[in-house]
PLY file of the C-alpha trace (Angstrom):
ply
format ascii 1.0
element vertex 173
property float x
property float y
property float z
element edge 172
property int vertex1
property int vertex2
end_header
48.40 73.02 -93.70
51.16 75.02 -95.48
48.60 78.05 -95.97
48.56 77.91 -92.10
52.93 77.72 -91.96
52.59 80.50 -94.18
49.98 82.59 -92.80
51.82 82.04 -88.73
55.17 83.13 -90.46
54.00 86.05 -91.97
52.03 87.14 -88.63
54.61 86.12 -86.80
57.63 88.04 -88.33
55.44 90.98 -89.76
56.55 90.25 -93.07
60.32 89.40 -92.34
61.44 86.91 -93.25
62.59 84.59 -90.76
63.86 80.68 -90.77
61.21 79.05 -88.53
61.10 75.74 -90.75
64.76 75.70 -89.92
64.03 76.42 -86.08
61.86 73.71 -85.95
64.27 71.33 -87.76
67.27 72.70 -84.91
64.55 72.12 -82.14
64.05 68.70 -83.46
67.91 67.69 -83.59
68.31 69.31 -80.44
66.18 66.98 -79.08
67.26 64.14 -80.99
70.91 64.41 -79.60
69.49 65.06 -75.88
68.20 61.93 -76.25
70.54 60.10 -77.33
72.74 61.50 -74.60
70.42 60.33 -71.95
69.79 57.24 -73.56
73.33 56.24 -73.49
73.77 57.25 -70.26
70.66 54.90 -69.22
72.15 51.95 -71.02
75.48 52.25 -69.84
74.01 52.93 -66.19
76.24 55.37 -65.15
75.64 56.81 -62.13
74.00 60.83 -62.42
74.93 62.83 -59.09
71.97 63.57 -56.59
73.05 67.62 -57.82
76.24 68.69 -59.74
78.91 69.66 -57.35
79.66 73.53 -57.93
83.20 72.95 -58.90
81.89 70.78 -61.89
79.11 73.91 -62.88
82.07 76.40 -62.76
84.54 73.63 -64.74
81.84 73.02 -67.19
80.35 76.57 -67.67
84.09 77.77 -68.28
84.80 75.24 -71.15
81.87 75.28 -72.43
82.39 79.28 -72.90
85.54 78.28 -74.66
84.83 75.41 -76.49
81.34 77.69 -77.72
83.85 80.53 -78.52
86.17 78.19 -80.35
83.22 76.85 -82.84
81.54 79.92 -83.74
84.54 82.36 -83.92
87.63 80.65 -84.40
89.64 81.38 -87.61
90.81 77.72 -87.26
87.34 76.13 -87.31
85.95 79.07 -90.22
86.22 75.32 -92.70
83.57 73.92 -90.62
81.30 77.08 -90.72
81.71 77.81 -93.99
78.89 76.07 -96.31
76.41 78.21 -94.18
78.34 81.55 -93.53
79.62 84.39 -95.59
83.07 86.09 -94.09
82.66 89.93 -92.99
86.57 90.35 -91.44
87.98 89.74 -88.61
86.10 90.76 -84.98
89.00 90.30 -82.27
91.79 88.52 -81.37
91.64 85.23 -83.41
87.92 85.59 -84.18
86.26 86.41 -87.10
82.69 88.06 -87.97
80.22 85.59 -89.96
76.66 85.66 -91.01
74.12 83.16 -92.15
74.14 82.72 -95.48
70.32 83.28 -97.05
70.13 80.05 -98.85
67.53 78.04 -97.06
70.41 76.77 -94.15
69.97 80.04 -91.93
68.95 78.38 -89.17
72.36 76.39 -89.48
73.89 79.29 -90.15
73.03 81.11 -86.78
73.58 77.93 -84.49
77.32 77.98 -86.21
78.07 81.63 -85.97
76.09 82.10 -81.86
78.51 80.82 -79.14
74.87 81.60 -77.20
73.15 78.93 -79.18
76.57 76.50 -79.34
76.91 76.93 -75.84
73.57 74.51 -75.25
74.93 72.22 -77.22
78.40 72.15 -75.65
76.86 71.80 -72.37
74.42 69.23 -73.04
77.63 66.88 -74.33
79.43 67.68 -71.08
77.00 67.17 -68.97
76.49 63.64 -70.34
80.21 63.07 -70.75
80.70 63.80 -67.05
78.14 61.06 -66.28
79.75 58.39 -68.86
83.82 59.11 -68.60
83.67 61.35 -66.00
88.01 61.71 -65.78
88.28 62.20 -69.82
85.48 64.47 -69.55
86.88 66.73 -66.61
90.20 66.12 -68.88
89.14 68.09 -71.39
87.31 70.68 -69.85
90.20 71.33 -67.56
92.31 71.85 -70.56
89.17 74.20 -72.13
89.10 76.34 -69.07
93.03 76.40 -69.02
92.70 78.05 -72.45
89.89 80.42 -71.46
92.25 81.40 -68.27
95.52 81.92 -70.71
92.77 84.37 -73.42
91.82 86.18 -70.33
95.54 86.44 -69.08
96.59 87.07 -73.31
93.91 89.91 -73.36
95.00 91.46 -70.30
98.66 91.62 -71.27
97.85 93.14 -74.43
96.14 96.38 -72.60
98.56 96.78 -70.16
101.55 96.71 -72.48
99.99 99.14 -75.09
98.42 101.02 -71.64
102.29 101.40 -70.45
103.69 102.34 -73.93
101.03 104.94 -74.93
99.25 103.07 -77.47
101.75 103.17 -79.81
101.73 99.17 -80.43
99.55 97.80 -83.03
98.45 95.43 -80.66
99.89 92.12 -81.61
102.10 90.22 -79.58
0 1
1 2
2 3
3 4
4 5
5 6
6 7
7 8
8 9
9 10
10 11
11 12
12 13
13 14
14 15
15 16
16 17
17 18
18 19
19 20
20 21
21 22
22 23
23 24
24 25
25 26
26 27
27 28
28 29
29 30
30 31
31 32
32 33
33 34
34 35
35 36
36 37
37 38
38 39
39 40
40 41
41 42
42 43
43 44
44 45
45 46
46 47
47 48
48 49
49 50
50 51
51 52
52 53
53 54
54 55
55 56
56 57
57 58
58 59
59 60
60 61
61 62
62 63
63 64
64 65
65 66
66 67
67 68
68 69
69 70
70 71
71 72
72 73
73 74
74 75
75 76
76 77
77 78
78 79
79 80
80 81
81 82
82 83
83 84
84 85
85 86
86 87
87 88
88 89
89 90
90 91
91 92
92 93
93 94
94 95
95 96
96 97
97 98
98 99
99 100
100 101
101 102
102 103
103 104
104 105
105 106
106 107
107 108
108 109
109 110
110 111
111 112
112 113
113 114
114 115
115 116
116 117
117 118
118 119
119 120
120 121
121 122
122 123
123 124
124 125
125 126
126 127
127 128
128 129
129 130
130 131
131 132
132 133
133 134
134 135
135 136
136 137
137 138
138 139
139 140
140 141
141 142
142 143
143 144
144 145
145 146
146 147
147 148
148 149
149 150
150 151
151 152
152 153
153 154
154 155
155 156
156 157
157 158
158 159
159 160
160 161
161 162
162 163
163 164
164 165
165 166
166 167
167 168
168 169
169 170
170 171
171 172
């Protein structure tokens, strides 16, 4: 059986290699914590909506940009990332460039360092928090797309001011 692992992973990858036992393990949380969303939303018999109302997709796709953006690039939340990430410098305003460290925890690595692959997560606990405390839930992504709003506003200030004075700012407010 591990000749097989070995033999897939190598035809797989061509030779690279690549963190599929990890994958697998990620795949298997994943579904773990799916689970024990819906479960709890079973038990608790909360009521799911016949379809999500588009102001909730557009509340919940907004924070869950932000709240994604927060976990994987944040200079505040680097701590959390840090047993599976190596620092490169910083990538933007208040974000900083990671990679997976190559010590058997890649897969970790890239889930912590991929808003992409955080934003399944995130969205997976809203969607289940808008079906068990639906006003704390809309709470907090309210305040999440609030944030995302003032970045976007932050950004555009930013531009225009060093637009108006010729560049000559170093760009920080």
């Amino acid at each position: 059986m591990v000749e097989l692992l070995r033999r897939i992973r190598r035809e797989y990858s061509g030779g690279e290699d690549r963190p599929l036992g990890g994958y697998v393990a990620a795949l298997t949380a994943f579904g773990a914590y799916a689970s024990a969303w819906a479960a709890a939303v079973r038990l608790t018999g909360s009521a799911l909506p016949e379809r999500p109302r588009p102001g909730d997709i557009a509340l919940t796709s907004v924070a869950t940009f932000r709240l994604s953006r927060l976990l994987t690039k944040s200079a505040v939340t680097s701590p959390v990332r840090a047993a599976f990430t190596t620092y490169e410098g910083p990538q933007g305003p208040a974000e900083l460039s990671e990679s997976p460290r190559e010590d058997g925890h890649e897969a970790a690595g890239e889930l912590l360092t991929c808003p992409f692959c955080m934003s399944v997560w995130v969205a997976t606990a809203f969607t289940a928090g808008q079906a068990l405390w639906p006003r704390g839930t809309r709470a907090v992504m309210a305040a999440l797309a609030a944030t995302a709003g003032a970045d976007v506003l932050q950004l555009s200030y930013s531009m225009l001011t060093e637009r108006a004075t010729g560049g000559d700012g170093d760009g920080k407010d």
